[in-house]
C-alpha positions as CSV (number, residue, x, y, z in Angstrom):
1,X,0.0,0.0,0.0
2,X,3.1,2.7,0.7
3,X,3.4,2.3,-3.0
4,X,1.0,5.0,-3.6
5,X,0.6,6.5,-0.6
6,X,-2.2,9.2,-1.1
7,X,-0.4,12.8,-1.1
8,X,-1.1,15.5,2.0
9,X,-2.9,18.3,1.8
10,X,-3.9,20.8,4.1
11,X,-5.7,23.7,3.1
12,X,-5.4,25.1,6.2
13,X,-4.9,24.0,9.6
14,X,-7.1,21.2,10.5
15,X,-7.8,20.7,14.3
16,X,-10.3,18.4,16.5
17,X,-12.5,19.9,19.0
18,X,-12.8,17.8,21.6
19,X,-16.0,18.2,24.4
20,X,-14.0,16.0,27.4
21,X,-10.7,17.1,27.3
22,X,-8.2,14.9,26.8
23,X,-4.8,14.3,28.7
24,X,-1.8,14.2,26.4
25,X,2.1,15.3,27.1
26,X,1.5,16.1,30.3
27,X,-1.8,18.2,30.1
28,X,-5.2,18.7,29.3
29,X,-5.8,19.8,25.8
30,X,-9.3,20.8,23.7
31,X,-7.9,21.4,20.8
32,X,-5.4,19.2,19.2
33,X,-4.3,19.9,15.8
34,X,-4.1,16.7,13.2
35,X,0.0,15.7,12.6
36,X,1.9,14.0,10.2
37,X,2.2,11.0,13.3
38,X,-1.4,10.6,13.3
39,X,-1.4,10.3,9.7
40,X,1.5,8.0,9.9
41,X,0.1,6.1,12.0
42,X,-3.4,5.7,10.1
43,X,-1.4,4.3,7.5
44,X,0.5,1.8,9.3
45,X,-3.2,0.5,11.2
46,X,-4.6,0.1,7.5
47,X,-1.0,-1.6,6.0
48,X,0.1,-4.2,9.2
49,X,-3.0,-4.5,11.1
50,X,-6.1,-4.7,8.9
51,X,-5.2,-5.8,5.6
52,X,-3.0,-8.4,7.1
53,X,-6.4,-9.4,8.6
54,X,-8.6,-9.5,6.2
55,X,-6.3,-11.9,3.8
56,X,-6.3,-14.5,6.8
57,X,-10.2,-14.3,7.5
58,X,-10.7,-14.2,3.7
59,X,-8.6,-17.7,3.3
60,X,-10.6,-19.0,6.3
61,X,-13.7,-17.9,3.8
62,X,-12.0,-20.3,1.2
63,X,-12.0,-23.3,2.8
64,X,-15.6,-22.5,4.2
65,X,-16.5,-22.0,0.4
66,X,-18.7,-18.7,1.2
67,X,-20.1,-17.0,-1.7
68,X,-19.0,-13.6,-2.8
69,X,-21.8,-11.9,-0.9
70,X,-20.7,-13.5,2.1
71,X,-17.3,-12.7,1.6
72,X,-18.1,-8.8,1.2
73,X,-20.3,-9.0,4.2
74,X,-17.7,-10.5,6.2
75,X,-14.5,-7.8,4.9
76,X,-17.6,-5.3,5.8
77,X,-18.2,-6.5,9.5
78,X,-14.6,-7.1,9.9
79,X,-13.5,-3.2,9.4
80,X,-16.3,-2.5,11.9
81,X,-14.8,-4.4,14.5
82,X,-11.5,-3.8,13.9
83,X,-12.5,-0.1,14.3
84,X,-14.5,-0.7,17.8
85,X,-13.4,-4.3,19.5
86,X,-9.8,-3.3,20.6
87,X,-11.4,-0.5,22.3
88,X,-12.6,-3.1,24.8
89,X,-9.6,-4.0,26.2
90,X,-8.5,-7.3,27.4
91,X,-8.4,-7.2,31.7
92,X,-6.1,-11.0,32.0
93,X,-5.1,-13.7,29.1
94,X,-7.5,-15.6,30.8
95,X,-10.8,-13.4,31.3
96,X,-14.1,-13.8,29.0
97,X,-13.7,-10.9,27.5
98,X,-16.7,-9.3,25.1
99,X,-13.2,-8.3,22.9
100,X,-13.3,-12.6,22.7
101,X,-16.8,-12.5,21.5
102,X,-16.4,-9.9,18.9
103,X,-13.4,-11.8,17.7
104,X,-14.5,-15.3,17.3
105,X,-17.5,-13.7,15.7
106,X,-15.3,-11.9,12.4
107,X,-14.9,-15.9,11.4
108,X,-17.1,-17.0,8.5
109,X,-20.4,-18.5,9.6
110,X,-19.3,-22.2,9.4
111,X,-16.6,-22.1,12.0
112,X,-18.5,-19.4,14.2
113,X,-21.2,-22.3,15.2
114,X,-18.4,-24.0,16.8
115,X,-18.7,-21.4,19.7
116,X,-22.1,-20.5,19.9
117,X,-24.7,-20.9,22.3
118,X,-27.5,-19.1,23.1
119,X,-27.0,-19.4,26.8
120,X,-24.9,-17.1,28.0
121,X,-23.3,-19.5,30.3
122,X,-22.4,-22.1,28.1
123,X,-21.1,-19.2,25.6
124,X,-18.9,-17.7,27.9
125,X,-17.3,-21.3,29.0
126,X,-16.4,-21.5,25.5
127,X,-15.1,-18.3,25.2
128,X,-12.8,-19.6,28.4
129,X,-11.6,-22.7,26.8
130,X,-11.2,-21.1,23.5
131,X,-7.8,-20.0,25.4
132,X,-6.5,-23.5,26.2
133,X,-3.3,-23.7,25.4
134,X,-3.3,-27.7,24.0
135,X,-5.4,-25.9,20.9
136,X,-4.6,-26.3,17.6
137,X,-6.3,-23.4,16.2
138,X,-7.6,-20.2,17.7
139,X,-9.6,-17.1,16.6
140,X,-6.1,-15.4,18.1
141,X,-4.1,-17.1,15.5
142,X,-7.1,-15.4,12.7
143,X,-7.1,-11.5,14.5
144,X,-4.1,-11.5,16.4
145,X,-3.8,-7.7,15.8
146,X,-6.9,-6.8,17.5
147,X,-5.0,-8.2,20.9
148,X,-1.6,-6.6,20.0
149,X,-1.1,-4.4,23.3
150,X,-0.8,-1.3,21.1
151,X,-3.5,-1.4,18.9
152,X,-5.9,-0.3,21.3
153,X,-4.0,3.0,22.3
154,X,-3.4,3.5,18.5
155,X,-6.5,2.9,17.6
156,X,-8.4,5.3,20.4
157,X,-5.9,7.9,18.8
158,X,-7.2,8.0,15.6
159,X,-10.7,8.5,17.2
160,X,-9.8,11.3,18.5
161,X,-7.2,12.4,16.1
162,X,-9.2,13.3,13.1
163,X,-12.6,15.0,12.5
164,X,-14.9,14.7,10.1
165,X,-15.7,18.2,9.0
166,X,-12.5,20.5,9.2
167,X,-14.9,23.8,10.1
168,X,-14.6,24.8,13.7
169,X,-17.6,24.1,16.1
170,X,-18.2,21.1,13.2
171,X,-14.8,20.1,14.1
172,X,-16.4,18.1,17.1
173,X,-17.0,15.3,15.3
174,X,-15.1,12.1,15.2
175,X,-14.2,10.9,11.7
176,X,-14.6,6.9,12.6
177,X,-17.7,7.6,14.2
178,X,-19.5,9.2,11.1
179,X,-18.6,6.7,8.6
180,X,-19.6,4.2,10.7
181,X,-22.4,5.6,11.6
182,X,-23.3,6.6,7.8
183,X,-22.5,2.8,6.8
184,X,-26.0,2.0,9.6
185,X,-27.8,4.6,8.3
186,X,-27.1,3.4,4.6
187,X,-28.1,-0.5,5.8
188,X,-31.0,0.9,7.6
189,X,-32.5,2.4,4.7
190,X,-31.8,-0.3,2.4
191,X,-31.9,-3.5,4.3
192,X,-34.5,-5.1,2.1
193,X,-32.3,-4.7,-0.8
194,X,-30.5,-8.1,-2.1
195,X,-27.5,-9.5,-0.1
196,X,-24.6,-8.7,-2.5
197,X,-26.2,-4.8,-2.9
198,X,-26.3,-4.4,0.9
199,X,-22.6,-5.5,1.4
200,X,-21.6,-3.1,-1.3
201,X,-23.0,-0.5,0.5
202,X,-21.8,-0.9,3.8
203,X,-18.1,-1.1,2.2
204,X,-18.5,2.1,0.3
205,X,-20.2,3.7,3.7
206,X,-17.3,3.1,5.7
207,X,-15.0,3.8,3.3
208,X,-16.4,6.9,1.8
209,X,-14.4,9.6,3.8
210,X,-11.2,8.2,5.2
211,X,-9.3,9.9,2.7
212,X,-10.1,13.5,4.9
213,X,-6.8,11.8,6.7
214,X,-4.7,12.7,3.5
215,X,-6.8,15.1,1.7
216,X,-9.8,17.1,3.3
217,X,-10.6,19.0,0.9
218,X,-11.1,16.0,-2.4
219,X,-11.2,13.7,0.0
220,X,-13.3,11.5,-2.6
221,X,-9.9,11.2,-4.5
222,X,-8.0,10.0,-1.4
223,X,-10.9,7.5,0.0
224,X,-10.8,5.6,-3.4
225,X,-7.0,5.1,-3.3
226,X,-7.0,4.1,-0.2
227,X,-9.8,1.5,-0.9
228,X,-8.3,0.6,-3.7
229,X,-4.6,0.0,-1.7
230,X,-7.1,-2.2,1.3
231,X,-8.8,-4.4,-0.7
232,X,-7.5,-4.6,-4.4
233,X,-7.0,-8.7,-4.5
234,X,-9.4,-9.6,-1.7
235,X,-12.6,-8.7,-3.8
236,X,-13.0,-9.3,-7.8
237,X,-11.9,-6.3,-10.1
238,X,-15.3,-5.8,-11.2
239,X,-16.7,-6.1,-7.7
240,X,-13.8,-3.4,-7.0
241,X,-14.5,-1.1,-10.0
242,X,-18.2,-0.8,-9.0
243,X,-16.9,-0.1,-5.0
244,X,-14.1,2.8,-6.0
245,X,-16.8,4.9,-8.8
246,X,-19.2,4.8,-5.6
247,X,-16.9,6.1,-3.6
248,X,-15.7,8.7,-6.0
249,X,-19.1,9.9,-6.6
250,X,-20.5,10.0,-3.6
251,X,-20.6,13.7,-3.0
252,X,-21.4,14.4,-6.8
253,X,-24.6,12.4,-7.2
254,X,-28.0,11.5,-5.5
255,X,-28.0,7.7,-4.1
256,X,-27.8,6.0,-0.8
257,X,-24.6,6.6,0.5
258,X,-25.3,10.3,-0.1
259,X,-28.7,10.8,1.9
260,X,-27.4,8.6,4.5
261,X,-23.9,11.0,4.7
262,X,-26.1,13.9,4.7
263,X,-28.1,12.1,7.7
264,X,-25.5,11.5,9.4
265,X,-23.8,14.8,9.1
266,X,-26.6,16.6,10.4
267,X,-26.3,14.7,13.7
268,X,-22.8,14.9,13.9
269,X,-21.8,18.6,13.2
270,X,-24.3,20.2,15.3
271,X,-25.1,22.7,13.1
272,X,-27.9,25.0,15.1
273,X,-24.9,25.1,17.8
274,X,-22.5,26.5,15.3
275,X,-24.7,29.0,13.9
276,X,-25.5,30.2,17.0
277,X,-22.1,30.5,19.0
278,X,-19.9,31.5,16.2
279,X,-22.7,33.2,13.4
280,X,-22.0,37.0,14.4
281,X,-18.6,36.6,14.3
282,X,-18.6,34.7,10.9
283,X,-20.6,37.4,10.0
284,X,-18.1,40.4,10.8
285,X,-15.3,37.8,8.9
286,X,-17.1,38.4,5.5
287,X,-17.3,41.9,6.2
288,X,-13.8,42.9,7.3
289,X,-12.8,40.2,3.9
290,X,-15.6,41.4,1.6
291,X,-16.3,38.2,1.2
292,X,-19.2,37.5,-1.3
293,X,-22.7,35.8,0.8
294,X,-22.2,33.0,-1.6
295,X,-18.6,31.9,-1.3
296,X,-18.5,28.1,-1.1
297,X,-17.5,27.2,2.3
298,X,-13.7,25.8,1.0
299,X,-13.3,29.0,-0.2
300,X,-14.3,30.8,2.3
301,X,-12.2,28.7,5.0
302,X,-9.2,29.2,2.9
303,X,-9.4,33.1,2.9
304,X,-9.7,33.3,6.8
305,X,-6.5,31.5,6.9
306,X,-4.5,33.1,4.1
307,X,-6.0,36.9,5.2
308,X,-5.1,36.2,8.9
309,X,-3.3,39.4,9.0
310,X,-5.9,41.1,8.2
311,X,-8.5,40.0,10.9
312,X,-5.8,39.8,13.5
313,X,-5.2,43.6,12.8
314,X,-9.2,44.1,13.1
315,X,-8.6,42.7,16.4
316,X,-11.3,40.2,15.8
317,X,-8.2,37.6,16.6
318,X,-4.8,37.4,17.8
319,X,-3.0,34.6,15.5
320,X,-4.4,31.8,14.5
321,X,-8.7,32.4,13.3
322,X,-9.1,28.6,12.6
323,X,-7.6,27.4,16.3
324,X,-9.6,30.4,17.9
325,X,-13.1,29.9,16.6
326,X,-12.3,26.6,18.1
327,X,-12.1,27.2,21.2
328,X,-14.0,30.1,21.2
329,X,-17.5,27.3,20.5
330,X,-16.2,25.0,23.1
331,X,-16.4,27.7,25.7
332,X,-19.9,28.4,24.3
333,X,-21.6,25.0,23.5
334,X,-22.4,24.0,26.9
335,X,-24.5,27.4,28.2
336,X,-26.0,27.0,24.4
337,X,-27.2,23.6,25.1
338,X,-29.4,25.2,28.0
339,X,-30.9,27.8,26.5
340,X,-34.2,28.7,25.2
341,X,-32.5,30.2,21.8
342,X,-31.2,27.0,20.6
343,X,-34.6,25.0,22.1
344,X,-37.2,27.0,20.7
345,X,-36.6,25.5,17.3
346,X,-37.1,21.5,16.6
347,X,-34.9,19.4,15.2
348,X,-35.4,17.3,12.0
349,X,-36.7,13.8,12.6
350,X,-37.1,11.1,10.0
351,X,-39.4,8.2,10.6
352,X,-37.6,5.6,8.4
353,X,-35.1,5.3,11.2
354,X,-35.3,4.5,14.5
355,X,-33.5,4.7,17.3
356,X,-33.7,2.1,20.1
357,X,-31.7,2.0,23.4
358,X,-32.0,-1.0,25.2
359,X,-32.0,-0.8,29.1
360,X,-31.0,-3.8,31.4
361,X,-32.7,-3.6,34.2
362,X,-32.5,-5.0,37.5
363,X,-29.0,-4.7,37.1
364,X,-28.0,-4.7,40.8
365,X,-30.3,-7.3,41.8
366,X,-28.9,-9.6,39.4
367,X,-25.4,-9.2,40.5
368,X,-25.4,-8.5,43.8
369,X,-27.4,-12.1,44.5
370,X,-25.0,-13.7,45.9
371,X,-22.3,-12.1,48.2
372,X,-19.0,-13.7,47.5
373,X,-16.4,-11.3,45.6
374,X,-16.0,-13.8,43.0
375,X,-19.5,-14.2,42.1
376,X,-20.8,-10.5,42.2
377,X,-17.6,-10.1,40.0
378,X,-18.5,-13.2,37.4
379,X,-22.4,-11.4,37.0
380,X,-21.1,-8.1,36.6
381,X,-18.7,-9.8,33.9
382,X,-21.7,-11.5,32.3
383,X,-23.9,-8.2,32.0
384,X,-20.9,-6.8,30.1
385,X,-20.6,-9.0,27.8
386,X,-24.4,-9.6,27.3
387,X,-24.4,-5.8,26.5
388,X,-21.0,-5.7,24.2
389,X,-21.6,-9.2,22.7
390,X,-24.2,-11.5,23.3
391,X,-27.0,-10.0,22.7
392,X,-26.1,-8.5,19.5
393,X,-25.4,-11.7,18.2
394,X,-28.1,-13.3,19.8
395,X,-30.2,-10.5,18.2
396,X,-28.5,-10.9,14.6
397,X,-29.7,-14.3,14.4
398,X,-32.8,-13.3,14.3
399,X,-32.5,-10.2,12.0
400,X,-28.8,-9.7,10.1
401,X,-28.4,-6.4,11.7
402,X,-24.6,-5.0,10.8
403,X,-22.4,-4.8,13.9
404,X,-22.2,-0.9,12.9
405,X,-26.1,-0.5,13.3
406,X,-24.8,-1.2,17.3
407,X,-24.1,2.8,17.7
408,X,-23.4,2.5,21.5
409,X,-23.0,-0.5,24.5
410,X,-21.6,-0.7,28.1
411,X,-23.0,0.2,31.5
412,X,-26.6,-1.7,31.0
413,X,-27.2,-0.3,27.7
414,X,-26.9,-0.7,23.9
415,X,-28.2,2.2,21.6
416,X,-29.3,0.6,18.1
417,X,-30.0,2.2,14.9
418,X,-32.1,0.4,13.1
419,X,-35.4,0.4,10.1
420,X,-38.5,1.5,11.6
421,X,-39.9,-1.9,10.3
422,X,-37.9,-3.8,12.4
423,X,-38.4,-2.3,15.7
424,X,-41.0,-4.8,17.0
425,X,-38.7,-7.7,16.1
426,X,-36.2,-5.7,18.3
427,X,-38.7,-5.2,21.0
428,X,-39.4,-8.9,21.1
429,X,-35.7,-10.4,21.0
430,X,-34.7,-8.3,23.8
431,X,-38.0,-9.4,26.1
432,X,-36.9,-13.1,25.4
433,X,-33.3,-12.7,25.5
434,X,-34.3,-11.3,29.2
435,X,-36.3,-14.1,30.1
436,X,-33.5,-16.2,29.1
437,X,-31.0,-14.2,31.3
438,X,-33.0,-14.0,34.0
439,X,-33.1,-10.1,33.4
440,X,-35.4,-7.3,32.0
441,X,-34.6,-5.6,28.8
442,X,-36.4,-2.9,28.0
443,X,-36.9,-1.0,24.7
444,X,-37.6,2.8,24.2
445,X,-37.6,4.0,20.7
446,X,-37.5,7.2,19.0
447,X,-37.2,8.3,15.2
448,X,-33.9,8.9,14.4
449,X,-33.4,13.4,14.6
450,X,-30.6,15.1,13.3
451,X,-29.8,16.6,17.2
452,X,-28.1,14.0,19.7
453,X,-28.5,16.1,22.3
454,X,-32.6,16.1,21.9
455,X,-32.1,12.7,21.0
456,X,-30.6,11.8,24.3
457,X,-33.7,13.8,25.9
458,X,-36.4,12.2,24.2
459,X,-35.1,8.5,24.8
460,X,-34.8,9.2,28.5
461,X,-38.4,10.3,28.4
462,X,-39.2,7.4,26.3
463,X,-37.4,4.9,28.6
464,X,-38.7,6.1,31.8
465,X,-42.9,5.8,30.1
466,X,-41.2,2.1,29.0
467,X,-40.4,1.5,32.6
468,X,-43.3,2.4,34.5
């Protein structure tokens, strides 16, 4: 893949805003500007970690003779794990980890009934003996870089490293999270389509915007090389043609992968906030640059940060305009999030989609029923990886929900994005699942609006009429 490695261009500087600070050399930072080492080190995930994976579990695919749609469903789910498992990390070599559960479930679906069990018990023995020593084979031996000790903390940087709109306030966002969040949205409004067509989609979702790493500004360019470098050889060529023009047109053309991009944008960027914190001042920018009302936003971006001098002398800002709006909308965006201004206007909801958190209730009951250390410590370890693991799985054997379409899970709770069509099915899998756990799961959903913050809102509302 170094070959042709994609070239780097920065229009001007590109930073992440981040809401929870983060700690790094030796102090809190909430702005962190993108470097060549996080780029670097994108690279080097894709070249040794995930390609190298994706040939093993595609030879595994061989000798389980799966068809091409399975194997584009199964490269699909793998970058989806690979992109959220390590994040779980391992506690001992010898715990059940839901990291193990992810894992064994990236092998084709042959080999992956080896391990199951719909008891959760039973599953999580398995899970324990899959780490026997006297073993042949092992799903380590298939995705050993998912349990590399590094890939974790490399992988949690490039979270965090890169955003997915390079506008500050919009510069909150995590690039990871939106493609994988536009590949759900994509499944969620075609998942009646044919196998093969739904595979393709999910590829081209998560793939469509990685090339921001190299090349915000066409990143379309740099997304199809790099798909092109990931899996040139593990698909067909045609298969691959078709993949890279989707990619390359997916900001110049109506389809799929563009409503669900634009979907998930609008949740992402927080727009309304952005408007409202850094508007006037935007504002002031065009007049002190005499910048025409309908300069495209690259343009306009570009100009702030080539005619600094000029708004520094203003004294609208002191060096850097790019790093200062930054900061200047995280010292705004929580007081915003209170107030009436930014309420008194709905956000945009569309009843296609839904979302559904699931709530595990009785939580302390359940572990705290017996009183030994070891076996309040062995139920809290089950809930976890009921909620990381089991229950998705459980759940996509009844509906082949993507691992992406998982949004959130941990503490109790999974938040699912899913077709509107499908929520009862949800609803129903999580009261047996329950009943089988000895638990209660319970569903609140809401249509899917382009706000997270209402979102949140309306499904603790939701939840709490669910409950009682």
């Amino acid at each position: 893949m170094s070959a042709s490695e994609p070239e780097f261009r920065e229009p001007y500087p590109i930073y992440r805003a981040l809401r929870v600070p983060l700690w790094e050399q030796g102090k809190l930072i909430r702005v962190r500007r993108v470097t060549g080492e996080d780029r670097r080190e994108f690279k080097e995930m894709i070249d040794s970690k995930l390609r190298p994976m994706l040939e093993r579990l595609l030879s595994l695919a061989e000798k389980a003779k799966l068809g091409d749609d399975e194997r584009l469903e199964l490269i699909a789910d793998a970058i989806v794990i690979f992109l959220r498992a390590p994040l779980i990390q391992e506690i001992s070599p010898a715990a059940l980890t839901p990291l193990k559960a992810h894992t064994i479930m990236l092998l084709p679906s042959p080999f992956v009934e080896q391990y199951w069990e719909d008891d959760i018990f039973e599953f999580a023995k398995k899970l324990a003996e899959e780490r026997a020593e006297d073993q042949a084979f092992t799903i380590f031996d298939v995705a050993k870089e998912l349990f590399q000790p590094d890939t974790a903390d490399e992988l949690f940087r490039l979270w965090i490293a890169f955003p997915a709109d390079t506008r500050p306030g919009h510069n909150t966002s995590s690039l990871i999270a939106h493609s994988l969040m536009t590949s759900a949205i994509a499944w969620a409004l075609k998942h009646r389509a044919d196998r093969r067509s739904i595979a393709k989609l999910r590829l081209v979702a998560l793939l469509h915007d990685l090339g921001k790493v190299f090349d915000p500004q066409r990143h379309y360019e740099a997304s199809k090389e790099l798909a092109k470098q990931l899996l040139k050889g593990l698909v067909s060529e045609k298969t691959l043609e078709e993949l890279l023009d989707d990619i390359e047109r997916h900001h110049r053309t109506e389809s799929v992968i563009n409503e669900a991009d634009r979907l998930s944008s609008a949740a992402d960027r927080v727009n309304r906030l952005v408007k409202l914190a850094l508007g006037e001042k935007l504002s002031k920018i065009k007049e002190i640059l005499r910048l025409d009302k309908t300069e495209r936003e690259w343009e306009f971006w570009i100009a702030v940060h080539e005619r600094r001098d000029e708004l520094v002398q203003a004294g609208l800002f002191r060096e850097d305009p790019i790093r200062e709006l930054t900061e200047e909308f995280l010292s705004k965006v929580d007081e915003l999030v209170g107030s009436t201004e930014y309420r008194k206007e709905p956000p945009k909801s569309d009843s296609r989609i839904k979302l559904v958190f699931i709530d595990v209730a009785s939580i302390q009951e359940y572990v705290l029923r017996g009183h030994e250390i070891r076996v309040v410590a062995a139920a809290s370890h089950l809930i976890e990886l009921a909620v990381h693991a089991h229950f998705y799985w459980y759940l996509r054997r009844k509906l082949q929900l993507p691992p992406e379409a998982v949004i959130y899970s941990g503490g109790g709770n999974m938040l699912l994005l899913v077709p509107s069509d499908v929520v009862k099915i949800v609803e129903d899998v999580a009261k047996e699942y329950g009943e089988k756990l000895g638990l209660k799961l319970v569903a609140a959903p809401i249509d899917f609006v382009d706000d997270y913050v209402m979102a949140i809102e309306r499904i603790a509302k939701t939840l709490h009429v669910s409950k009682h």
